[in-house]
C-alpha positions as CSV (number, residue, x, y, z in Angstrom):
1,X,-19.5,34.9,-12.5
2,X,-21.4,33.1,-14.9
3,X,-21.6,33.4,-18.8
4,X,-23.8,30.8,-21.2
5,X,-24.2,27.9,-18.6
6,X,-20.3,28.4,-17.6
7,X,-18.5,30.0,-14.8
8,X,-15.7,32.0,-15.5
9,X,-12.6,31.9,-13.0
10,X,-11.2,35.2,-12.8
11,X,-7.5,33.9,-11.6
12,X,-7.3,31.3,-14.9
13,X,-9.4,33.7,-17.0
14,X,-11.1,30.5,-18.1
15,X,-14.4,28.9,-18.2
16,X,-15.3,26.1,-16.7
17,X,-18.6,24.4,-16.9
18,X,-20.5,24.1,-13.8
19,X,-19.8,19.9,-13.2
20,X,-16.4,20.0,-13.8
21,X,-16.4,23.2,-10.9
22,X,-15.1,20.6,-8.1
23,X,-12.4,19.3,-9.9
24,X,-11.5,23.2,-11.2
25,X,-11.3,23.9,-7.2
26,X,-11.0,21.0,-4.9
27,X,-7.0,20.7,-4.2
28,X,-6.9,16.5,-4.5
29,X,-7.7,16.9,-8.5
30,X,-4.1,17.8,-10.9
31,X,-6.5,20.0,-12.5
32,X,-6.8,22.1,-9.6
33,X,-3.3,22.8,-9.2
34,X,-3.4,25.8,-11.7
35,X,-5.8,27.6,-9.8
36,X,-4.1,27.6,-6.7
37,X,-1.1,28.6,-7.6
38,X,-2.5,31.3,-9.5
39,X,-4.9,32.3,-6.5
40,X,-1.4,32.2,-4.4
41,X,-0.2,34.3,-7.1
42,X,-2.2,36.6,-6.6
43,X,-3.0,36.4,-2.8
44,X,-0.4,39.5,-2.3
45,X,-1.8,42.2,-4.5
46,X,-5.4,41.4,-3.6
47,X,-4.2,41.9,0.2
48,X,-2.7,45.3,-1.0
49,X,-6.1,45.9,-2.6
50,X,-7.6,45.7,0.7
51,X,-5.3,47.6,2.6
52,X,-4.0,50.5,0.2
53,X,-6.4,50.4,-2.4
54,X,-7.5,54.4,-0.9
55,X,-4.1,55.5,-2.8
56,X,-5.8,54.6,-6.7
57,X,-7.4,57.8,-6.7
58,X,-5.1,60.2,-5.7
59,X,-2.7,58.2,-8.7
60,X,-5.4,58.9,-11.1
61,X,-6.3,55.5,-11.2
62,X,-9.9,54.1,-12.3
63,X,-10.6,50.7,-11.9
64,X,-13.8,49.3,-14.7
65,X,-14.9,46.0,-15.0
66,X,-11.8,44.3,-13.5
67,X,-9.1,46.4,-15.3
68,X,-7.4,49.2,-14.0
69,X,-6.4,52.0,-16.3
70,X,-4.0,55.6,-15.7
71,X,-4.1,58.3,-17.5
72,X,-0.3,58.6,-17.6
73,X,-0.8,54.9,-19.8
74,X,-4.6,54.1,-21.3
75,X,-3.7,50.9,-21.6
76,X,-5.7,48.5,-19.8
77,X,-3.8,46.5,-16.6
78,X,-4.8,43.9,-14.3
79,X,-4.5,44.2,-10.5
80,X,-1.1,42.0,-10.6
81,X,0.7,44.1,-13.6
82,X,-0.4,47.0,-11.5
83,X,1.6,45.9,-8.4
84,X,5.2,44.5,-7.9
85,X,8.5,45.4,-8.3
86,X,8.4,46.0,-12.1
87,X,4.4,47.4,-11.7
88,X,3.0,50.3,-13.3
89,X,2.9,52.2,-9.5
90,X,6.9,51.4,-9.7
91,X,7.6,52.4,-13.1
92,X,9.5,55.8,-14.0
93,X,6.7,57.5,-16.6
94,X,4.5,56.8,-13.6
95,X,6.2,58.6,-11.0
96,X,7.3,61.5,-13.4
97,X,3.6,61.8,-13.7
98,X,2.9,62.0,-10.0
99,X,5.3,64.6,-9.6
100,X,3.3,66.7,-12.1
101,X,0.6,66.9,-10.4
102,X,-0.3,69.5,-7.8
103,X,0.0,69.4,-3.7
104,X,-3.2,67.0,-2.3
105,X,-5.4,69.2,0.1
106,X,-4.9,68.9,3.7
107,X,-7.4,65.9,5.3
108,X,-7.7,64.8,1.6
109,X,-5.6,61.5,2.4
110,X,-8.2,60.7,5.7
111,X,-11.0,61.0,4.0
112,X,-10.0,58.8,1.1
113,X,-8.6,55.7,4.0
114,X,-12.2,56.6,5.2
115,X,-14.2,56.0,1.9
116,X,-12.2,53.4,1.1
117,X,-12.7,51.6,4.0
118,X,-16.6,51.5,3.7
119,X,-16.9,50.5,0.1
120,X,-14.4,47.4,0.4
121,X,-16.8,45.2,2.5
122,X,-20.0,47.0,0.8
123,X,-18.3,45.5,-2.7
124,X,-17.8,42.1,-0.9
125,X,-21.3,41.6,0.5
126,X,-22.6,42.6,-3.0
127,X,-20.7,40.0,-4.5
128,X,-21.8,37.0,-2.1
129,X,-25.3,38.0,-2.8
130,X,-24.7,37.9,-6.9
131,X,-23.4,34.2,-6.6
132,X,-26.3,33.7,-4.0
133,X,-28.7,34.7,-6.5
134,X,-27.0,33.0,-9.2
135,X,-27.0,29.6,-7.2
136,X,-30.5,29.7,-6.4
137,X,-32.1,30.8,-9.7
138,X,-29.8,27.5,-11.1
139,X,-31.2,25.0,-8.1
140,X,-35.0,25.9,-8.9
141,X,-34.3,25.2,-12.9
142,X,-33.0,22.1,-12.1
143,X,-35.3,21.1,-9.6
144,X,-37.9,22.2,-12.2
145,X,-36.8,19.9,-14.9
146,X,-36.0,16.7,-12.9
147,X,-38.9,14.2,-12.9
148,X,-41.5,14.1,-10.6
149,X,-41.2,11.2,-8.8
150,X,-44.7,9.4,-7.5
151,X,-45.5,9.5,-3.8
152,X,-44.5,6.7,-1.7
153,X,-47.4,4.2,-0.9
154,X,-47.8,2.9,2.6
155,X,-47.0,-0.6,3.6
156,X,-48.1,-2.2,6.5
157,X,-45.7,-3.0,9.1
158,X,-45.0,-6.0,10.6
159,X,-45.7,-6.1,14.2
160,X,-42.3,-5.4,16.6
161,X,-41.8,-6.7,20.1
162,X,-41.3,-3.6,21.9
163,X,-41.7,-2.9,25.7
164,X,-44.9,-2.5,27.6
165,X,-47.8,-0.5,27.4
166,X,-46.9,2.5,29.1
167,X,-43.4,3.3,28.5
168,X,-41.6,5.0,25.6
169,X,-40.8,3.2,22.6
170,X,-38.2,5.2,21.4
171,X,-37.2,6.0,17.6
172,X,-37.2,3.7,15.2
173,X,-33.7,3.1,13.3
174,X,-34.0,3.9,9.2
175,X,-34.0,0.0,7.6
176,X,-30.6,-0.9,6.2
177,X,-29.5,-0.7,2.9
178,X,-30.4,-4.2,0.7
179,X,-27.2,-6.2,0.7
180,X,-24.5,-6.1,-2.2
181,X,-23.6,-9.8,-4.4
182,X,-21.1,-11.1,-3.2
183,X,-17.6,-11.0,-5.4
184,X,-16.0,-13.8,-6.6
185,X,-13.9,-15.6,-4.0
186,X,-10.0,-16.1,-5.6
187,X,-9.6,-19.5,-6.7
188,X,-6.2,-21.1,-5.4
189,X,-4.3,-22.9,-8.5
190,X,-6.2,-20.5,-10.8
191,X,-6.0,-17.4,-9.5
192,X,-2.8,-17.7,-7.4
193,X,-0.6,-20.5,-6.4
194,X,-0.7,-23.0,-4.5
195,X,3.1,-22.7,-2.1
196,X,4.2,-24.6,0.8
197,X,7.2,-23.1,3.2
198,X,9.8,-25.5,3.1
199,X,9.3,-27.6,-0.5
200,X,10.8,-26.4,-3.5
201,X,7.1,-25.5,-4.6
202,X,8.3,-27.6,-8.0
203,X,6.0,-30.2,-9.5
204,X,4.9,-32.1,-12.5
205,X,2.7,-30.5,-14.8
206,X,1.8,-31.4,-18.3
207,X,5.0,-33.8,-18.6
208,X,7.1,-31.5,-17.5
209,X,8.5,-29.5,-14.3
210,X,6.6,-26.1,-13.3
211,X,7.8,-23.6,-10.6
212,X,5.0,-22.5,-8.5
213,X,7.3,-19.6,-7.6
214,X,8.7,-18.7,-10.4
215,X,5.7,-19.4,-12.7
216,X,7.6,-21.0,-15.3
217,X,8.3,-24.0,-17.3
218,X,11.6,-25.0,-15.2
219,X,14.1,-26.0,-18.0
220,X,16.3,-28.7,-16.8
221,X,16.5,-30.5,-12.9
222,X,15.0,-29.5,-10.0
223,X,18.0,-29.3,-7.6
224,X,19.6,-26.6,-10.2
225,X,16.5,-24.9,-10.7
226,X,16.1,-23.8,-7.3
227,X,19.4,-23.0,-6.8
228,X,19.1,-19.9,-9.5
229,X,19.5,-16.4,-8.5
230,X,16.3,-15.8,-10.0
231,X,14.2,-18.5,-8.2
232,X,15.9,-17.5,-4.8
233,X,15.4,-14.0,-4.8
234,X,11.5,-14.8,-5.5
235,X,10.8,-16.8,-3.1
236,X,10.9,-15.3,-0.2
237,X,8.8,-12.2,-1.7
238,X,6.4,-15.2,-3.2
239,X,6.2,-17.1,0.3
240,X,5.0,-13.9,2.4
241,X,2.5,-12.6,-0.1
242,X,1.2,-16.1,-0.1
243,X,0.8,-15.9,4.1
244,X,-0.4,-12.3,3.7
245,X,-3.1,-13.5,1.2
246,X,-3.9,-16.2,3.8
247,X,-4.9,-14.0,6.0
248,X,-6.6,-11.0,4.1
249,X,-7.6,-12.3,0.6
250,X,-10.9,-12.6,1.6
251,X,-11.6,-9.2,2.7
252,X,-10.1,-7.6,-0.2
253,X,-12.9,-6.6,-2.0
254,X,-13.9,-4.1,0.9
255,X,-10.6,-2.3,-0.8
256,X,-11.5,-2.3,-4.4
257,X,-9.3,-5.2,-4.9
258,X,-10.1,-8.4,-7.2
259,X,-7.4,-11.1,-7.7
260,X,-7.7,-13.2,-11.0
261,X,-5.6,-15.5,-13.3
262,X,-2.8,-14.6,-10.9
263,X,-3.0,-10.8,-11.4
264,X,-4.7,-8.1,-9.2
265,X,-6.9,-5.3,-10.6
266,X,-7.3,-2.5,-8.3
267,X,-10.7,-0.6,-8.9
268,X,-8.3,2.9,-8.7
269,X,-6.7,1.8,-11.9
270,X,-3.5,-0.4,-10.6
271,X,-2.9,-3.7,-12.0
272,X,-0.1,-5.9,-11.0
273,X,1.1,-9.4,-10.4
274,X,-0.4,-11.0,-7.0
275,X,2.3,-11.3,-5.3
276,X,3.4,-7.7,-5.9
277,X,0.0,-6.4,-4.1
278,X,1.7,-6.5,-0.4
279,X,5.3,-6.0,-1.1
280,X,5.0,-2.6,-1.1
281,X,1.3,-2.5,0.4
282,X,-0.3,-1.7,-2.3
283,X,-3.4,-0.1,0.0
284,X,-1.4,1.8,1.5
285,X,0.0,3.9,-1.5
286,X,-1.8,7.7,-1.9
287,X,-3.2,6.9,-4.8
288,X,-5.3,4.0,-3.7
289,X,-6.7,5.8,-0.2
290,X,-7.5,8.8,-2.3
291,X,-9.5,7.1,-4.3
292,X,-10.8,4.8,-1.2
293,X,-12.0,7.9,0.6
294,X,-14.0,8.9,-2.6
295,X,-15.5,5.2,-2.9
296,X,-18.6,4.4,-0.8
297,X,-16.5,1.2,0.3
298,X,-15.5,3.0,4.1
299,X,-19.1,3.1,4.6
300,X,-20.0,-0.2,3.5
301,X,-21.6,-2.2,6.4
302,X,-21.2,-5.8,7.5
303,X,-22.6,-8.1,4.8
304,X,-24.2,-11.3,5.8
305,X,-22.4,-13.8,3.3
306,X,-19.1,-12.6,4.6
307,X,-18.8,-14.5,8.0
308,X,-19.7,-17.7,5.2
309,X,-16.7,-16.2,2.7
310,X,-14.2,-16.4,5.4
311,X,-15.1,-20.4,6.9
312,X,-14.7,-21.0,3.0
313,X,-11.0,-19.1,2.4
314,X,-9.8,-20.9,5.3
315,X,-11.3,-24.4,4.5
316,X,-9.8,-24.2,0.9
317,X,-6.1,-23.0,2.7
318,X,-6.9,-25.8,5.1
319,X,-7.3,-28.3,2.7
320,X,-4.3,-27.2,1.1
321,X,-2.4,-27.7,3.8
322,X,-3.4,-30.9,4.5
323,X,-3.2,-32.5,0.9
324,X,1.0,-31.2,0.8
325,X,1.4,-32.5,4.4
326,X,-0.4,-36.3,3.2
327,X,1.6,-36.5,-0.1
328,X,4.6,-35.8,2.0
329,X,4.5,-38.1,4.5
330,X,5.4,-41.4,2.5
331,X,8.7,-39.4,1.7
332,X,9.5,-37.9,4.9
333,X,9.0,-39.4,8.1
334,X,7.7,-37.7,10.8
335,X,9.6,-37.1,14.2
336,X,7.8,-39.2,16.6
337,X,7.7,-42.3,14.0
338,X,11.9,-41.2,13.3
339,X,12.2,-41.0,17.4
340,X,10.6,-44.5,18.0
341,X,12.3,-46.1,15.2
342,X,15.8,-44.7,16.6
343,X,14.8,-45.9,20.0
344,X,13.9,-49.5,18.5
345,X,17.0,-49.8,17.2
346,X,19.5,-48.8,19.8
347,X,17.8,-50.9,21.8
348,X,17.9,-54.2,20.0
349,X,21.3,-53.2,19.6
350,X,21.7,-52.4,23.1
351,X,24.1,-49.6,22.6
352,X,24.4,-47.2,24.9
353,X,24.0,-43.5,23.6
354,X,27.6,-42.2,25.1
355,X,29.2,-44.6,22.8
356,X,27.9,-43.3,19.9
357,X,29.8,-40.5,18.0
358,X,29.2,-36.7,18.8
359,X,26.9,-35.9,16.0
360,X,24.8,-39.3,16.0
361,X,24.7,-38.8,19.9
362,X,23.6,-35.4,19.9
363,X,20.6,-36.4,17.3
364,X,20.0,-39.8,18.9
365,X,19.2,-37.7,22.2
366,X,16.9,-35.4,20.4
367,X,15.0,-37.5,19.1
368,X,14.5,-39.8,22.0
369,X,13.5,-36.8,24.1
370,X,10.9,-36.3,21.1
371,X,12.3,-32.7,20.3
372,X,11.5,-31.7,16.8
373,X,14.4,-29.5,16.6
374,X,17.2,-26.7,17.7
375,X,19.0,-24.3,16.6
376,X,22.6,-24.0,16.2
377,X,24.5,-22.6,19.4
378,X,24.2,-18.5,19.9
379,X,22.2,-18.3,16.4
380,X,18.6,-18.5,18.4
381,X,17.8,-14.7,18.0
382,X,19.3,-14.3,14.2
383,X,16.4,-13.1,12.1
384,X,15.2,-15.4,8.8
385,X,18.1,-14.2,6.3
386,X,16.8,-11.7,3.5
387,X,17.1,-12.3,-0.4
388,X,20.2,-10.3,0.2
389,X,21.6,-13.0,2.7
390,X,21.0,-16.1,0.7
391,X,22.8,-14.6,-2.5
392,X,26.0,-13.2,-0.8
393,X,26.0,-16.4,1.3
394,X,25.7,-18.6,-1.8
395,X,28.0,-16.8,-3.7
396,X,30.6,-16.9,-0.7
397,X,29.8,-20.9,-0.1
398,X,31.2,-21.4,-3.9
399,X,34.3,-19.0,-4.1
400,X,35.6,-21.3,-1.1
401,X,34.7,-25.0,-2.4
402,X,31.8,-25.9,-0.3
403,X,28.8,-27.2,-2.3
404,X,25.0,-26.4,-2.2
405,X,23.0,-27.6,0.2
406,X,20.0,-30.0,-0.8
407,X,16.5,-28.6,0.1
408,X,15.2,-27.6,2.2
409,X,18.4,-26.9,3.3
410,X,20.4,-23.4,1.8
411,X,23.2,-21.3,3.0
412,X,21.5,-18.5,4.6
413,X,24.2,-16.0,5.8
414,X,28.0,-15.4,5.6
415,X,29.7,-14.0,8.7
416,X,32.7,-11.6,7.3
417,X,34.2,-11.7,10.5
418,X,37.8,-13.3,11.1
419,X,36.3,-16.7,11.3
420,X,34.3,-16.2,7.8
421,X,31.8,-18.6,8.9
422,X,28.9,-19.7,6.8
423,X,25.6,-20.7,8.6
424,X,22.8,-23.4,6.6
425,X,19.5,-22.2,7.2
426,X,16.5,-24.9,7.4
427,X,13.5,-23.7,5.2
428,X,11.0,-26.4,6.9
429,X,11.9,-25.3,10.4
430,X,13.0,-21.6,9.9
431,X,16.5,-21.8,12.0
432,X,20.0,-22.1,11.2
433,X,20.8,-25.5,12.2
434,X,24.7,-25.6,10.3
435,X,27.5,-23.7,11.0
436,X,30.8,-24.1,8.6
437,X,33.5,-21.5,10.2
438,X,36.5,-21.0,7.2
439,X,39.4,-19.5,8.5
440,X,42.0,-19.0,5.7
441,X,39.6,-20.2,3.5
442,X,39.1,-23.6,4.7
443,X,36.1,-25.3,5.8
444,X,36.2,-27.1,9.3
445,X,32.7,-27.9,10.3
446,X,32.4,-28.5,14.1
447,X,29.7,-31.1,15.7
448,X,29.4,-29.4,18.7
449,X,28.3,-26.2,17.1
450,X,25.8,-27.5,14.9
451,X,21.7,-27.5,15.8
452,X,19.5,-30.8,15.3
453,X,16.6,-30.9,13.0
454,X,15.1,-34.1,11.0
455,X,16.0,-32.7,7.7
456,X,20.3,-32.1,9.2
457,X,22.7,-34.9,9.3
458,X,25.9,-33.5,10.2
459,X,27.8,-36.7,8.5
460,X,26.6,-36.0,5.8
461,X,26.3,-32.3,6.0
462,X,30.5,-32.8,6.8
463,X,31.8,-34.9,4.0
464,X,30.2,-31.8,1.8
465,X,30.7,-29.2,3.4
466,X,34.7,-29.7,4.6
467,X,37.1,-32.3,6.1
């Protein structure tokens, strides 16, 4: 029903202007929630309107504009105080009345089910053609006060290849939509970091050290900076948004998304830190797909800059790549210039390899079979070790003596079993290459259970980690 432009709900009793209708009815808006659970509210009485409604008039009860009144109480009641367990129909005064009242005539009851029956659907048709009416009398006012708009002038098509004369040309497909600018592509070092899997990700900067990771000034040396609880427990979170980014951050637009001075701004009103935009994915909350499915984004077609966009995220994570891998090379050698230069030597010195101890052996033979690595026995299938892992085995590497490892190696998980073995994980390679059993509390590193990588030396790794 409306009243002065508005429409007036009859469950909330309120008026609601006619724009603000959808959101008053349509069950994803909060402020639709009232009206539903007043229209389930009400669901039950209305049913018993339907069914028993024949019974108001032999209660000597009139029902006028919406209000129901008895002559045993004047007072005006709505359908719902009329109803119920503490109702007016269940009320004492009401029943005392009843009984008042003389015997109904016989067939009296049938006829009322009978009347009854014929002027509930009469009473609903009338009121579908009222909000007809009402509907249509408010399209053709504002269809009278929109602007005119000028009719279209023809333009001349170009001519289209189409088969021969003689055969059906078919329909012609509606012209597509004119293409949207392209956003701004994310800007790595600007807009998000620049990490590599396996380096510390610490560098200089402005005469001091940064942390890539962390995104702070590091206070101190590097070796204890990346050994903080803090810095440990980011970087893993840090390295897979930075792989997940890799392979999406182009595209993210096409959710609403825009990455910028190392935050993200969601077009459904999230903002957060970069990295936290995958970890939990943040496209995948409710929030965000309810306000997707309202966005003309689903719909959006192929744009032609975007095949362009992608060759230029992956160039700029290519180059990346490339510029870590060149300024690491004068510092780390690589495995086939290692293997050669291992081979050189043993045999100027002409020593054969089963002379050599176990550990040097067992790399020497690596190498020379130009194998970049292998994992420590029976450890093959263990998954990369969580935040979790590298805490409790850190923490569990110091209450027994044994120091930390130097990137990019880190104690990676702590066996509570009898033997209360710790296991080094290998960042670079992404296997557990060490294993330090400590029964009774002592370490007693063995060199036939170790792995072989070019960043291990179980010598080394040894004299640190036990006798």
């Amino acid at each position: 029903m409306q009243e002065n432009g508005k429409v007036i709900c009859k469950f909330c009793c309120d008026l609601v202007e006619v724009p603000c209708l959808r959101m008053h009815l349509h069950p994803h808006y909060k402020e639709a929630k009232r009206h539903r659970s007043l229209q389930q509210t009400w669901a039950e009485p209305i049913e018993w309107l339907k069914t028993s409604g024949w019974q108001l008039e032999s209660q000597r009860i009139r029902c006028e504009n919406g209000e129901f009144r008895c002559k045993c109480n004047p007072k005006p009641m709505n359908l719902y105080d009329l109803r119920g367990e503490a109702g007016h129909l269940q009320s004492k005064k009401h029943k005392d009345f009843l009984a008042s009242l003389p015997a109904p005539e016989p067939g009296a009851e049938a006829m009322q089910r009978e009347a009854w029956a014929l002027k509930m659907p009469s009473a609903c048709e009338e009121h579908i053609r009222c909000l007809v009416r009402q509907q249509t009398s408010r399209a053709k006012a504002v269809a009278a006060r929109a602007p005119k708009a000028a009719p279209p002038v023809p333009r001349p098509m170009p001519p289209v290849a189409g088969p021969a004369a003689g055969t059906s040309t078919g329909s012609r497909e509606a012209p597509d939509q004119a293409p949207m600018q392209e956003p701004p592509l994310p800007v790595m070092g600007k807009d998000f970091p620049r990490l590599v899997k396996g380096s510390s990700n610490v560098a200089q900067k402005d005469g001091g050290l940064w942390c890539s990771i962390c995104d702070i000034v590091v206070k101190g040396d590097e070796e204890t900076h990346i050994r903080t609880k803090g810095h440990v427990s980011y970087e893993t979170i840090a390295l897979d948004a930075y792989k997940k980014l890799q392979a999406c951050g182009d595209k993210l637009w096409r959710e609403g998304v825009a990455i910028k001075d190392k935050n993200a701004e969601c077009s459904c009103g999230k903002s957060l830190n970069w990295w936290q935009l995958f970890e939990p994915n943040h496209i995948e909350t409710k929030n965000h797909m309810k306000w997707h499915r309202n966005s003309d984004l689903p719909d959006m077609k192929t744009m032609p800059w975007e095949e362009a966009r992608r060759r230029r995220w992956q160039q700029a994570f290519g180059q990346s790549d490339g510029q870590q891998e060149s300024a690491a090379a004068p510092c780390e050698p690589s495995a086939s210039s290692s293997t050669q230069e291992v081979s050189r030597k043993i045999a100027a010195q002409q020593v054969p390899s089963e002379v050599l101890p176990p550990a040097k052996k067992q790399r020497v033979l690596a190498e020379a079979s130009e194998e970049t690595g292998r994992a420590a026995p029976n450890t093959a299938e263990y998954p990369e070790p969580s935040t979790q892992d590298l805490a409790d085995a850190s923490k569990n590497a110091e209450n027994r003596g044994v120091p930390q490892l130097k990137a990019p190696l880190t104690w990676g998980y702590f066996d509570k079993g009898k033997a209360k073995t710790l296991y080094a994980w290998c960042k670079a390679c992404s296997f557990y290459v060490g294993v330090v059993p400590c029964p009774g509390g002592i370490p007693s590193p063995d060199a036939a259970e170790q792995g072989v990588c070019r960043h291990f030396d179980f010598d080394s790794f040894k004299s640190s980690s036990g006798k």
